[in-house]
Each structure stands twice: as C-alpha cells, then as structure tokens.
N, C-alpha and C positions, 0 to 999 in steps of 0.2 A: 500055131501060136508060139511055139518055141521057138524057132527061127527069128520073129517076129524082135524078141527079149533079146539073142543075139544081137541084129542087127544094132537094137538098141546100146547093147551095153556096150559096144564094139564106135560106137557113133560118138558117144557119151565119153568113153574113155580117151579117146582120140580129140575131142573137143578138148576138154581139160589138158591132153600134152601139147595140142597149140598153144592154148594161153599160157602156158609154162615156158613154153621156148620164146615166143615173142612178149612176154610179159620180163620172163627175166634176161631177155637179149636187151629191152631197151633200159633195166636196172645198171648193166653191165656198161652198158652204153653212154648214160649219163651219169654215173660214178666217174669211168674212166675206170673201172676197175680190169684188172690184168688179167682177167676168166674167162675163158668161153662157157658162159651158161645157157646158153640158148640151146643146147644139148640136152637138158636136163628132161623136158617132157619129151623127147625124142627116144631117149633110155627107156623110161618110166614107162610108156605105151609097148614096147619091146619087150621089157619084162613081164608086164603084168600081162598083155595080150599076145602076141607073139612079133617076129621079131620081121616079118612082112608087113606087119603092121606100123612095125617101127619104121622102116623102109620106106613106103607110104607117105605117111607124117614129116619125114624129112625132106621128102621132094617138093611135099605142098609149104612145107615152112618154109624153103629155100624161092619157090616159087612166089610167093607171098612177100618175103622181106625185100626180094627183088624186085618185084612188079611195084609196092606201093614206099619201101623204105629208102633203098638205093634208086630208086627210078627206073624206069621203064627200058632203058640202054643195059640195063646188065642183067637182065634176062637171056641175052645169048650166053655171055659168060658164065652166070649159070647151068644153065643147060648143057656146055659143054664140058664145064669142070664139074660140077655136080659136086 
C-alpha cells in the first residue's frame, strides 16, 4: 500500500509541473514576454521530488511542446538537442 501512495504522489506531483511548464510556456508566449517560464514546473518537481524526476518532466515537456506545439518536424531537433 505504501508504494502504492508513492506512485501516487510522484504521478500527482509531476502532473501539476506539466501544467506549470506548458501553462506558463504558452503565458510567456502570448505576452511576448522575454522569460523562459516553461522551466518553472520542471524546477518545482526537482525540488520537491527529486531531481530524476525533474529530468523526466523535461523530456516529456519537450517532447509534448514538439510533438503538438511546434509540429510534428521538430521532434528530431528535439531529440537531438534536448
């Protein structure tokens, strides 16, 4: 059962640094504002959970803004630049 709670809080926590990063990636975006805040729940899961975590969250947030934000073509670039 304790496992279980993990999984959970690890699942949970991680949910909310996506919507952090692509919530305030596309603030930043439609401002025009001069920040990179798409970082910010990428941090936040790093600190609060650990920092492979954070790691994680960045590949999939990267993978995500690529695949449905820039289009499906910079997915390699991506992948290679990371």
């Amino acid at each position: 059962m304790i496992k279980n709670e993990k999984v959970f809080r690890y699942v949970a926590i991680m949910t909310v640094g996506m919507l952090l990063d692509i919530g305030l990636y596309w603030i930043a975006h439609h401002y025009k504002l001069p920040m990179w805040m798409d970082s910010v729940g990428t941090a936040y899961v790093a600190i609060v959970l650990e920092p492979a975590a954070g790691l994680l969250l960045a590949f999939l947030t990267n993978f995500i803004q690529s695949a449905f934000v820039y289009g499906a073509s910079s997915i390699v670039y991506y992948l290679v630049g990371g």
